[in-house]
C-alpha atoms as a printed R data frame, in Angstrom:
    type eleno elety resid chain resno       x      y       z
1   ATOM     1    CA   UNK     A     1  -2.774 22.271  -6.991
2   ATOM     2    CA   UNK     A     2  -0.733 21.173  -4.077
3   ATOM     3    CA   UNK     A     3  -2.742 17.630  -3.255
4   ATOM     4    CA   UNK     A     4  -1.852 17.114  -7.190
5   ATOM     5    CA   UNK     A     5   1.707 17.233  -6.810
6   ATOM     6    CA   UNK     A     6   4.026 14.219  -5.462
7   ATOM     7    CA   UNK     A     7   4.426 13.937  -1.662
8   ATOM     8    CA   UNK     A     8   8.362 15.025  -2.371
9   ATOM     9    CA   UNK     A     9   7.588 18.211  -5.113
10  ATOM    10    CA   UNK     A    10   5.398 19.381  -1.468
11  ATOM    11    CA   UNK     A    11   8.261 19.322   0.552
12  ATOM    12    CA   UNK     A    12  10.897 20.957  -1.809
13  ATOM    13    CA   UNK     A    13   7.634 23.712  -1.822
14  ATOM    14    CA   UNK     A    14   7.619 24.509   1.580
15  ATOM    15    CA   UNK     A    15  10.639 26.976   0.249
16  ATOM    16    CA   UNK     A    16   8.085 29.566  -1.256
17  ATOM    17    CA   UNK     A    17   9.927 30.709  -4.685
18  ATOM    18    CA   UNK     A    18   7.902 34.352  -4.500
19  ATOM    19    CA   UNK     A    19   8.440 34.649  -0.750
20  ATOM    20    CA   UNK     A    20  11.559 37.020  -2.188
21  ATOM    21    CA   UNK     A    21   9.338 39.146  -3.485
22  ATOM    22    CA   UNK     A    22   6.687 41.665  -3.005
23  ATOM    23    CA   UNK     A    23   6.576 43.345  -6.644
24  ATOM    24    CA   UNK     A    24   3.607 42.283  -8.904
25  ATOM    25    CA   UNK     A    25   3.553 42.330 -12.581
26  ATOM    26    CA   UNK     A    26   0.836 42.252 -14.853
27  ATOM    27    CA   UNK     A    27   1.980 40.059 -17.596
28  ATOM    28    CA   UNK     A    28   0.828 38.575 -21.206
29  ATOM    29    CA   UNK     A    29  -1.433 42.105 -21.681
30  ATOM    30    CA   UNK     A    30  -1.484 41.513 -25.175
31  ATOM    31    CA   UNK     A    31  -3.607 38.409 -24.013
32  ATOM    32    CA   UNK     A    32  -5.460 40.129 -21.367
33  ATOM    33    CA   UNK     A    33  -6.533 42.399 -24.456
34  ATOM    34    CA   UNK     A    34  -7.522 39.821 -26.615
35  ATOM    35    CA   UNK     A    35  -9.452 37.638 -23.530
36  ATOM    36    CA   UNK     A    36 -11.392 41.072 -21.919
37  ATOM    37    CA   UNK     A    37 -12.418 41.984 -25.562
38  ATOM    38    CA   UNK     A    38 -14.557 38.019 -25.039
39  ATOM    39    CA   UNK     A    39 -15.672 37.376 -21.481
40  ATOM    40    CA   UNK     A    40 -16.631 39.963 -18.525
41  ATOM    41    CA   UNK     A    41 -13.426 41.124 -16.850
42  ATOM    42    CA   UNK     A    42 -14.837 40.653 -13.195
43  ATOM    43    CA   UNK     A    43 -15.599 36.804 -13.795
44  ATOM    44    CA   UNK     A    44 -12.168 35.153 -14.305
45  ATOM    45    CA   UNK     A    45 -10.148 32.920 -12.328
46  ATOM    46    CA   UNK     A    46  -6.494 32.540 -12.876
47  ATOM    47    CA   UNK     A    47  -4.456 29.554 -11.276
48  ATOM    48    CA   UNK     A    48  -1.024 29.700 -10.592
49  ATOM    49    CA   UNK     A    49  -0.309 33.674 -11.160
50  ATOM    50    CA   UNK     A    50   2.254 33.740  -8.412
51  ATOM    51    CA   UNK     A    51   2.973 37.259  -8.404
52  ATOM    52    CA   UNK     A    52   2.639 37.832 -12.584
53  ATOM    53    CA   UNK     A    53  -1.189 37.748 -12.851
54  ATOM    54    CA   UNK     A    54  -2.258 38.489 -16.647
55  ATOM    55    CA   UNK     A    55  -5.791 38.641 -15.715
56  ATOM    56    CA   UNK     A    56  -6.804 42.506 -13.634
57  ATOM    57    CA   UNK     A    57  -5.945 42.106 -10.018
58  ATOM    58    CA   UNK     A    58  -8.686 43.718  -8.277
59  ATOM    59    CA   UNK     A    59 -11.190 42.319 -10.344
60  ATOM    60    CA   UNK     A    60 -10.284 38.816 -10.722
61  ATOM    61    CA   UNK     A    61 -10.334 35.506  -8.430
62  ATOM    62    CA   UNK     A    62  -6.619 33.608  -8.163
63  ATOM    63    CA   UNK     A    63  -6.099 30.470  -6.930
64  ATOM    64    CA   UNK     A    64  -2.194 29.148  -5.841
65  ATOM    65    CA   UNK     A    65   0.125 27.311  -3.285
66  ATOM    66    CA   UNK     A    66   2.425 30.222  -2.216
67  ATOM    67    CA   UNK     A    67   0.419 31.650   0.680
68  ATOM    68    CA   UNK     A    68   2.775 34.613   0.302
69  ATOM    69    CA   UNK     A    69   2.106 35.398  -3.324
70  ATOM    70    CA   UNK     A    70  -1.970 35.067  -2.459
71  ATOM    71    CA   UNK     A    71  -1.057 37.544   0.627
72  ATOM    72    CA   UNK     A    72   0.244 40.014  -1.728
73  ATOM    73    CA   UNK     A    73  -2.179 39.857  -4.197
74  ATOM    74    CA   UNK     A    74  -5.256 39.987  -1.794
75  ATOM    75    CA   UNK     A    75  -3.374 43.646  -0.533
76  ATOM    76    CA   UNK     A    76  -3.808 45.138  -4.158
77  ATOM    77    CA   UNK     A    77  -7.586 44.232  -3.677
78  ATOM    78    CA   UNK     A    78  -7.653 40.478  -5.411
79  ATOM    79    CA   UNK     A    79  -9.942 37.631  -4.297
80  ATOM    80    CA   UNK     A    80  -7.542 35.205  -3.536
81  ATOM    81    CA   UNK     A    81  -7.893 30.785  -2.530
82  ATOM    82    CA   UNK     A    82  -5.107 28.245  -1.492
83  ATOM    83    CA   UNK     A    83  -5.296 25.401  -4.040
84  ATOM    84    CA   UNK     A    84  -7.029 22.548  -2.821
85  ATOM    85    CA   UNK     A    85  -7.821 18.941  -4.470
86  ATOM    86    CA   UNK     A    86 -10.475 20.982  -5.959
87  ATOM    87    CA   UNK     A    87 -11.181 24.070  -6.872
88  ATOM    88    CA   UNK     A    88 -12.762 25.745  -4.249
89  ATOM    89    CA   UNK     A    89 -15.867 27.379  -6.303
90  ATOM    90    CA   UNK     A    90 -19.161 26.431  -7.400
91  ATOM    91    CA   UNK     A    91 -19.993 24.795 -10.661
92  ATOM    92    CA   UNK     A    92 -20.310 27.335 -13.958
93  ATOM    93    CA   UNK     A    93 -18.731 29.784 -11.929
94  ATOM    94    CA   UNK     A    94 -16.611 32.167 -14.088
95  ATOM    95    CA   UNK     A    95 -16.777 33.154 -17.482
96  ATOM    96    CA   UNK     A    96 -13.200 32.277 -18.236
97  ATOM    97    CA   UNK     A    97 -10.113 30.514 -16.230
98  ATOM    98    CA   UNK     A    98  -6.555 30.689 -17.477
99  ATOM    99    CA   UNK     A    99  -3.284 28.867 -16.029
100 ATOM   100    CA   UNK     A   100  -0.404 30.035 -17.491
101 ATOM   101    CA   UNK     A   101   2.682 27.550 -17.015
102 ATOM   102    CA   UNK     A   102   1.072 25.419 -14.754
103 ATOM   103    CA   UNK     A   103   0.043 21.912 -16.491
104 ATOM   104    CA   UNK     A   104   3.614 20.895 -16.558
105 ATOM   105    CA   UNK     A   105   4.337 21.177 -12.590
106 ATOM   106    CA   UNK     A   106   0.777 18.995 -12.195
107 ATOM   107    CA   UNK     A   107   1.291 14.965 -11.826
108 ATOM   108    CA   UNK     A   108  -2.666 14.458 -12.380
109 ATOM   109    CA   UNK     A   109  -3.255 17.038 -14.779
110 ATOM   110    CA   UNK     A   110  -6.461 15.582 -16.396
111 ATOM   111    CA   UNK     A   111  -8.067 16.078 -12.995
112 ATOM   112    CA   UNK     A   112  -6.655 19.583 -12.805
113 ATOM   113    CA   UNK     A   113  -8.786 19.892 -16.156
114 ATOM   114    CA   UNK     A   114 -11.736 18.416 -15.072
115 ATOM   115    CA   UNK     A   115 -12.085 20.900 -12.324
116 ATOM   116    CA   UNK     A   116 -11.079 23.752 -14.665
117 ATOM   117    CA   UNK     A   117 -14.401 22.576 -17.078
118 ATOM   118    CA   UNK     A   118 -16.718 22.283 -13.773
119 ATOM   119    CA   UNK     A   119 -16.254 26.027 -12.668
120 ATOM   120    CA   UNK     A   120 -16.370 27.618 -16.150
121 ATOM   121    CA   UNK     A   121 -19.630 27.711 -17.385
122 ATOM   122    CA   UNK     A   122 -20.908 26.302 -20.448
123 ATOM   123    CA   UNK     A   123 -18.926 28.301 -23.528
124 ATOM   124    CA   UNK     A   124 -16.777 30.067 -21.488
125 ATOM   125    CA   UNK     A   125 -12.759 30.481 -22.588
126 ATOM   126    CA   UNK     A   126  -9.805 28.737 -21.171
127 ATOM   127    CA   UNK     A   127  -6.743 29.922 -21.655
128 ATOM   128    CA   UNK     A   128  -3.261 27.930 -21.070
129 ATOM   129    CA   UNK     A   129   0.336 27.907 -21.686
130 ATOM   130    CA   UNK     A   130   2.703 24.949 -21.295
131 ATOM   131    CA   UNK     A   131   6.063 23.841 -22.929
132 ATOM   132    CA   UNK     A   132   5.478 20.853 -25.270
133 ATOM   133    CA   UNK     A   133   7.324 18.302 -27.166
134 ATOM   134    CA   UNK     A   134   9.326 15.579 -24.654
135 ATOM   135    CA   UNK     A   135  12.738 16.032 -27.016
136 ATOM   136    CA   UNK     A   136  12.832 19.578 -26.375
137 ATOM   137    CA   UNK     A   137  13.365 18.230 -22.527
138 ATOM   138    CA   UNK     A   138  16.390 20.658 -21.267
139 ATOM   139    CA   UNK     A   139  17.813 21.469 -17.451
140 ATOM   140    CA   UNK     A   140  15.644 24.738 -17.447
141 ATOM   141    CA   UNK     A   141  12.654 21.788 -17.479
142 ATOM   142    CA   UNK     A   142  14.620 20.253 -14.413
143 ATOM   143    CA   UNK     A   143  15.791 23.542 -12.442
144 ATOM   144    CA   UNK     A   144  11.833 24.641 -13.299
145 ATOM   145    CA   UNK     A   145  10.563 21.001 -11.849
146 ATOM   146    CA   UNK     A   146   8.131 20.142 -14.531
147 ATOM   147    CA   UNK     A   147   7.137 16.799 -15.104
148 ATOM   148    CA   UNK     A   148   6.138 16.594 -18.186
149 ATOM   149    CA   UNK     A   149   6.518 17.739 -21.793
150 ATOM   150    CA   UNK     A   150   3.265 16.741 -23.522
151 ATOM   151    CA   UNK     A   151   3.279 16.252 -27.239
152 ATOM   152    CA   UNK     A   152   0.602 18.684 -28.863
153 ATOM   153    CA   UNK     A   153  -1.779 16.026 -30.071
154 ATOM   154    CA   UNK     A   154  -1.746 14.515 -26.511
155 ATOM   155    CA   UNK     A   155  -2.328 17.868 -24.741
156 ATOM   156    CA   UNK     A   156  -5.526 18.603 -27.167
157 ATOM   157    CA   UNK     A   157  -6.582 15.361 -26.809
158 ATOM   158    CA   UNK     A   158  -6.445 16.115 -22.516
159 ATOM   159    CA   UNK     A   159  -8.405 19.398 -23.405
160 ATOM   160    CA   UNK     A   160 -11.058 17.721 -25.583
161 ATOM   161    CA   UNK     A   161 -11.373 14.875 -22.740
162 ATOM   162    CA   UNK     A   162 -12.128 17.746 -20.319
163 ATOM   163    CA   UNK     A   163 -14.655 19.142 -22.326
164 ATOM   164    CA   UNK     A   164 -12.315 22.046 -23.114
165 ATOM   165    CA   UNK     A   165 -12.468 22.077 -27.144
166 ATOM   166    CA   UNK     A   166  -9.616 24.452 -28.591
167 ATOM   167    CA   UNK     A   167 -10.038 26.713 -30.889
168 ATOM   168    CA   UNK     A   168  -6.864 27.772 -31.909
169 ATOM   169    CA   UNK     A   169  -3.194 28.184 -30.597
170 ATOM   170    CA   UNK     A   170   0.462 30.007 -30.996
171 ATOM   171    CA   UNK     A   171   3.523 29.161 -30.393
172 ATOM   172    CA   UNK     A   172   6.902 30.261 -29.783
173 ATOM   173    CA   UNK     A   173  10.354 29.109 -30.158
174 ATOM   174    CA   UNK     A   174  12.716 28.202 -27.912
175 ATOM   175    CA   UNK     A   175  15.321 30.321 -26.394
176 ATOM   176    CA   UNK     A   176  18.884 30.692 -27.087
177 ATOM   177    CA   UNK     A   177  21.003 27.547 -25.087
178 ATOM   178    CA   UNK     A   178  23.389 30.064 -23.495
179 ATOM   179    CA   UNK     A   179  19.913 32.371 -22.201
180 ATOM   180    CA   UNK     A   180  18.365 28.707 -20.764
181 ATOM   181    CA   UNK     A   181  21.696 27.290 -19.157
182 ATOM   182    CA   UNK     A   182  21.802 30.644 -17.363
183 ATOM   183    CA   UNK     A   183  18.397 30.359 -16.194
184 ATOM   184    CA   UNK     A   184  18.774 27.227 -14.639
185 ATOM   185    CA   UNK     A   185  22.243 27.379 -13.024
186 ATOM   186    CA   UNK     A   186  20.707 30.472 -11.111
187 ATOM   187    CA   UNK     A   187  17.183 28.733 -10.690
188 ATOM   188    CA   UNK     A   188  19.498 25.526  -9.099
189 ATOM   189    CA   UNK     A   189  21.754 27.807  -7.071
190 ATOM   190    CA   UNK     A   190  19.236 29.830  -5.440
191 ATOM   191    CA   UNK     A   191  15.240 29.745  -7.287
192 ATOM   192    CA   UNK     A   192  13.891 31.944  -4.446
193 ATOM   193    CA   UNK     A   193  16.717 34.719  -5.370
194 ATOM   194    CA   UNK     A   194  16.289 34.504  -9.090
195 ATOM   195    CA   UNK     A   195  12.794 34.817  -8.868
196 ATOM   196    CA   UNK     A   196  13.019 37.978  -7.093
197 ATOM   197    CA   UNK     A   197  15.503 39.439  -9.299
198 ATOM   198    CA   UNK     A   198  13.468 38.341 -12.929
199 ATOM   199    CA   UNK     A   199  10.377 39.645 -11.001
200 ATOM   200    CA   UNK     A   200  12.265 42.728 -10.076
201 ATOM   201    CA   UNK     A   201  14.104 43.783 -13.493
202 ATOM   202    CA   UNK     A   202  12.885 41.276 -16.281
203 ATOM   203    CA   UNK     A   203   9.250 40.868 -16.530
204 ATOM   204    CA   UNK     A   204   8.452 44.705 -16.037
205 ATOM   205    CA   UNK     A   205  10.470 45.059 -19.684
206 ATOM   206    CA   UNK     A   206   9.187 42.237 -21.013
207 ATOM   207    CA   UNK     A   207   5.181 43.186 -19.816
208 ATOM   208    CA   UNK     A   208   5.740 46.762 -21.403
209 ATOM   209    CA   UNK     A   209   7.302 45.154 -24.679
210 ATOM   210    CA   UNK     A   210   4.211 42.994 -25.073
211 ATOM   211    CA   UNK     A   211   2.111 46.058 -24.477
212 ATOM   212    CA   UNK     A   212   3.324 47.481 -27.205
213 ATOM   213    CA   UNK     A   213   4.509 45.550 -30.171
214 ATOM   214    CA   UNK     A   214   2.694 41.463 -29.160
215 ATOM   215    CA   UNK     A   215   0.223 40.569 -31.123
216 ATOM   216    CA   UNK     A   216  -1.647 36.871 -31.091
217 ATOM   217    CA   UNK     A   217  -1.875 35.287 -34.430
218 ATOM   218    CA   UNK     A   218  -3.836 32.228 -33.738
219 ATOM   219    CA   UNK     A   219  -3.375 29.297 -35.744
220 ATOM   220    CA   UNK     A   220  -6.710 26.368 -36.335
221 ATOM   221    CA   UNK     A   221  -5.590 23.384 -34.046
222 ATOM   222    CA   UNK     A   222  -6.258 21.232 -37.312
223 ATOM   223    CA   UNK     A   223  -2.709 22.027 -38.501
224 ATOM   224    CA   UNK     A   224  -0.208 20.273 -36.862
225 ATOM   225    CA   UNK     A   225   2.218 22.118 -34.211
226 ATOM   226    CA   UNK     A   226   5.878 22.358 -35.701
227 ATOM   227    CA   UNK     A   227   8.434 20.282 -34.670
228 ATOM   228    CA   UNK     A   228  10.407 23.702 -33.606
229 ATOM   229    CA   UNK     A   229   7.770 24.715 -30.907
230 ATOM   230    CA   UNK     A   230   9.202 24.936 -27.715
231 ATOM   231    CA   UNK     A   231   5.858 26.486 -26.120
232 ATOM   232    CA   UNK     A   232   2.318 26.659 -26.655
233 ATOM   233    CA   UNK     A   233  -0.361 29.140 -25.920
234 ATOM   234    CA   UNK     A   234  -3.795 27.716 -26.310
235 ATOM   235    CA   UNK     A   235  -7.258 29.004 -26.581
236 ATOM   236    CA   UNK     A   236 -10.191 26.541 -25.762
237 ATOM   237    CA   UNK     A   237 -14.156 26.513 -25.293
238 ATOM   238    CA   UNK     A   238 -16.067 24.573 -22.771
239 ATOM   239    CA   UNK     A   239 -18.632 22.351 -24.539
240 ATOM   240    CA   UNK     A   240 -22.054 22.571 -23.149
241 ATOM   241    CA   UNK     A   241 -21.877 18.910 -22.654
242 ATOM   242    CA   UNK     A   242 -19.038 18.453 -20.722
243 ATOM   243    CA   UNK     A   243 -16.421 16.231 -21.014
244 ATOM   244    CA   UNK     A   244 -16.480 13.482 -23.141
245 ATOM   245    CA   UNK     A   245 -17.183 10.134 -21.464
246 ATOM   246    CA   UNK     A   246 -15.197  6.799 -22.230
247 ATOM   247    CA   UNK     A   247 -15.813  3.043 -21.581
């Protein structure tokens, strides 16, 4: 959410990375699957999407700070808001959010929480994604301008402050060096380029491979993450309380 993000991190994003771009993928389908199977499709919101929603376009609500990726998507019949200090929707809201790679680029990311628990109601499903463990801090982090790399037990511990209580997760591994020191020599050189071109000629392969062979194998948030997880993808209910109060 752009009033989340340092004063600088809003400047260097007055160069809209998707502004390249006018092609929209549906990613993460074999998620989409396993969410739509759980909630009802036309009561999601999805923050941060860009121009790879996973949740259905023209049935879902998307909230995000490139005006140009929210103009696209609102042309292919999505409900679309610029991200705010808050989310701009009423309490208990949607059945399910998700924010896929977007904890990390958040300096106040417990209040992004917070505001994720107010609008879903009361055992809906939040999905995330984010890269975890600090030592597995690389230039793709840098060239990507996270700012953080939480540790697992810290980033459940966020969830269960929220009132977001996860029920299970998956991980992956992480790429090859050569694969991530390309990435972010072209993300440095030119980010609103390379974004076209992945968005162009990657993702479309990668969105068809995972509609055909992904599968999620969840594991209980009990056992600990490995030390070789480079990502996580994690599943969480909202408690009807809320979150949890302290002090």
């Amino acid at each position: 959410m752009r009033e989340l993000e340092r004063p600088e991190r809003r400047r260097a994003a007055a160069v809209d990375r998707w502004s390249g771009s006018r092609h929209v993928v549906q990613v993460r389908p074999h998620v989409w699957g396993w969410v739509a199977a759980r909630v009802r499709s036309e009561n999601v919101l999805e923050i941060g999407p860009g121009l790879r929603p996973t949740a259905p376009i023209a049935t879902s609500s998307f909230v995000d700070v490139s005006p140009h990726a929210l103009a696209i998507l609102e042309r292919h019949g999505a409900t679309t808001r610029e991200a705010a200090e808050r989310l701009p929707f009423e309490p208990n809201a949607f059945d399910a959010a998700l924010a896929f790679e977007v904890l990390e680029h958040v300096e106040d990311d417990r209040s992004l929480l917070d505001e994720i628990a107010r609008v879903i109601r009361p055992g809906g499903l939040f999905l995330l994604s984010t890269p975890v463990h600090a030592a597995r801090w690389s230039t793709l982090d840098d060239a990507c301008e996270h700012v953080r790399r939480d540790e697992p037990e810290e980033l459940f511990g966020k969830l269960r402050t929220a009132g977001l209580e996860p029920g299970g997760y998956a991980w992956s591994p992480p790429p090859r060096r050569a694969v991530t020191a390309v990435r972010a020599a072209a993300l440095t050189r030119d980010r609103r380029l390379a974004t076209a071109f992945v968005q162009r000629w990657i993702f479309p392969i990668q969105a068809a491979y995972q509609r055909r062979f992904a599968r999620l194998r969840w594991t209980d948030p009990d056992v600990p993450v490995p030390p070789a997880a480079d990502d996580l993808l994690v599943w969480t209910r909202r408690r009807d309380g809320g979150a949890e109060r302290t002090g």
